[in-house]
N, C-alpha and C positions, 0 to 999 in steps of 0.2 A: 354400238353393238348391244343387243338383248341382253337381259339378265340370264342369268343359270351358267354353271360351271365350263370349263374349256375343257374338250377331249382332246387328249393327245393320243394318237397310236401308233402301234408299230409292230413289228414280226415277233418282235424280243425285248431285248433291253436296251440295245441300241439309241431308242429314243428318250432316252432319260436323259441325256446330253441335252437336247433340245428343250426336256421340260425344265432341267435346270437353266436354261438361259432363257426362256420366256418368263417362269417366275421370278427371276433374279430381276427382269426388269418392269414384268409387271403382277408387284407381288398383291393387287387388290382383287383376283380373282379366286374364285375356286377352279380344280382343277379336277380329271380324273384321267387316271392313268389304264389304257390296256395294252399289254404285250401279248400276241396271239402266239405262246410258245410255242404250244399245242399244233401246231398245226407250219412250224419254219423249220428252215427257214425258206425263204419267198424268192429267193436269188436266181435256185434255177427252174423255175416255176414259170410255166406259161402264162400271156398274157390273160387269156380268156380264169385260169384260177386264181390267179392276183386278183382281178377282178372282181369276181364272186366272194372271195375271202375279204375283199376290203369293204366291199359293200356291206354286206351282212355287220361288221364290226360299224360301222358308218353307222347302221340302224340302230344297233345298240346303245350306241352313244347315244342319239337323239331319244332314246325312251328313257336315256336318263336325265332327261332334260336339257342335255348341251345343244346350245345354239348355233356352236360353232367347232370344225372339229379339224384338229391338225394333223395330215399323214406325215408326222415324223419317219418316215422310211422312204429310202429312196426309190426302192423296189415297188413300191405303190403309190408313189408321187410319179413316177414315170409310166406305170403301164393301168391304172385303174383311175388317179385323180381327175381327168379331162374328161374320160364318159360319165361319170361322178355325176361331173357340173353341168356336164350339158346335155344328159341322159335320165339320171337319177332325181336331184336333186327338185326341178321341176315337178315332178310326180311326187315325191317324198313330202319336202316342206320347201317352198318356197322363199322361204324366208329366212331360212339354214344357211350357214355357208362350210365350204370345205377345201379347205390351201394344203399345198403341200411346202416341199423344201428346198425343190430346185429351182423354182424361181428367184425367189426372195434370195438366197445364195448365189444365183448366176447373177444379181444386178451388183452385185459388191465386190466379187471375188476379183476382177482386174482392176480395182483399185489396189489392191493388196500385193498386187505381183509386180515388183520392180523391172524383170524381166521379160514382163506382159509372156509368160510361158507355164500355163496351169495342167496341174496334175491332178488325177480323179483317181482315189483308188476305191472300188465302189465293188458290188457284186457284181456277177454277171448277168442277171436281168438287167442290169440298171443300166451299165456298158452297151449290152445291146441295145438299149434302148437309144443311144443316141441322145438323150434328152438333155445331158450337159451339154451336149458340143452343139444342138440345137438352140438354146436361150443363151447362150455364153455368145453367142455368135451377133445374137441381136445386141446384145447390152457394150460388146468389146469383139467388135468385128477382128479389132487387131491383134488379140491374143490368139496366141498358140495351145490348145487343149492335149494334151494327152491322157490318154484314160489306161486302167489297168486291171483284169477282173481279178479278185481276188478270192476264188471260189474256200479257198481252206480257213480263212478267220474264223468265220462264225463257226466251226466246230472247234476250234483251237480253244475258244472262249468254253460254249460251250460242255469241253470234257474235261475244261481247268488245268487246259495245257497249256496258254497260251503267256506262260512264265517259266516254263522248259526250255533244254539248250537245241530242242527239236524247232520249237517255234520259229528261233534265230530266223532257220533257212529260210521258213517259209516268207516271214517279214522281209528280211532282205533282199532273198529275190524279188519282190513284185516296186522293192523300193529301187533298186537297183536299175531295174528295167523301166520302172516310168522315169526316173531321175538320173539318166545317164550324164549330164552337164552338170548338175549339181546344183541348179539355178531355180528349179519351181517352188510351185506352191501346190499345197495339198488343201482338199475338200473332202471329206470323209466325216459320216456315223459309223461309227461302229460300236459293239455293245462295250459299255462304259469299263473294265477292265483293259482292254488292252490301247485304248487310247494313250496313257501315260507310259506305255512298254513297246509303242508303236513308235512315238514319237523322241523316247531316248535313243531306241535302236538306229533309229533316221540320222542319226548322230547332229541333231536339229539342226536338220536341212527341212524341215519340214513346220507345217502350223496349220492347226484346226482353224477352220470357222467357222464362226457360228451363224445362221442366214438375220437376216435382219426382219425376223417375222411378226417381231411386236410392232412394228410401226403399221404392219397393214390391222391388228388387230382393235388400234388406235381411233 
């Protein structure tokens, strides 16, 4: 890989998850961080402005030098990464590159599932988008995906509610409803706050992963 820093981005804060386990394993790079607050969140946002909004941020990175740059969101790993690479990037820099999160996560996550039965609780762009149940399909044909749009976290987070006896519901229900057996596994960003109050409330039936995105950076 080129010299110069790794972009990471993302709608929010969400992908600080992500830059924390990429640095954690590959701590000789420089790094730089954007969150497009301004302008999220990206969930229930059309493809065609996911787009535009990812790209423009894409540019940025590369005028500061990054070589290479990671859509830590899943909202823009599903509806903006692919015309990216086989759209942008050509025209841009050639020589750039630009991964997201669902892949590198879809080649791992049915190792992890005893009961080859995974749970996605994701936004609803990302939902629609299919793109879990899409690469999940190629890597572990034999798992079972369920998905769950979770349109209220990100404001939960957001207005620093998401430690209120209000939040409860909304956590639970969307836990409740992807995890009616009690048997999955969870795949989730969300912005770094209510991972640890997601995942007590799940009454840990549930687990993060992290994708395995340092090996492709290798």
């Amino acid at each position: 890989m080129n010299k110069g820093p790794i972009g990471i981005f993302d709608s929010g804060y969400g992908g600080l998850t992500v830059l924390k386990e990429i640095t954690a394993r590959l701590p000789q790079y420089d790094y730089i961080y954007l969150g497009d607050n301004a302008r999220a969140p990206y969930g229930t946002r059309s493809f065609d402005t996911v787009y535009h909004y990812t790209v423009q941020c894409v540019e940025w990175f590369f005028k500061q030098g990054c070589s290479l740059v990671i859509l830590a969101c899943n909202t823009a790993s599903a509806k903006a990464l692919r015309t990216i690479q086989q759209n942008d990037l050509p025209k841009l820099d050639a020589s750039k590159r630009v991964l997201g999160v669902i892949r590198p996560t879809s080649e791992i996550i049915g190792n992890l599932s005893k009961s080859k039965q995974v749970g996605i609780l994701a936004t609803t762009g990302t939902v629609q988008s299919q793109s879990y149940l899409i690469e999940i399909e190629k890597f572990f044909p034999e798992c079972k995906v369920y998905q769950e749009a979770c349109p209220m976290w990100v404001p939960l987070v957001e207005n620093n509610e998401y430690n209120s006896p209000g939040a409860d519901y909304f956590i639970e229900k969307h836990v409740k409803t992807c995890f009616p057996n009690r048997q999955l596994l969870i795949q989730s960003y969300w912005p770094v706050p209510i991972i640890p109050y997601l995942l007590k409330r799940s009454g840990n039936l549930l687990q993060q992963v992290a994708p395995s995105l340092h090996r492709e950076l290798l």
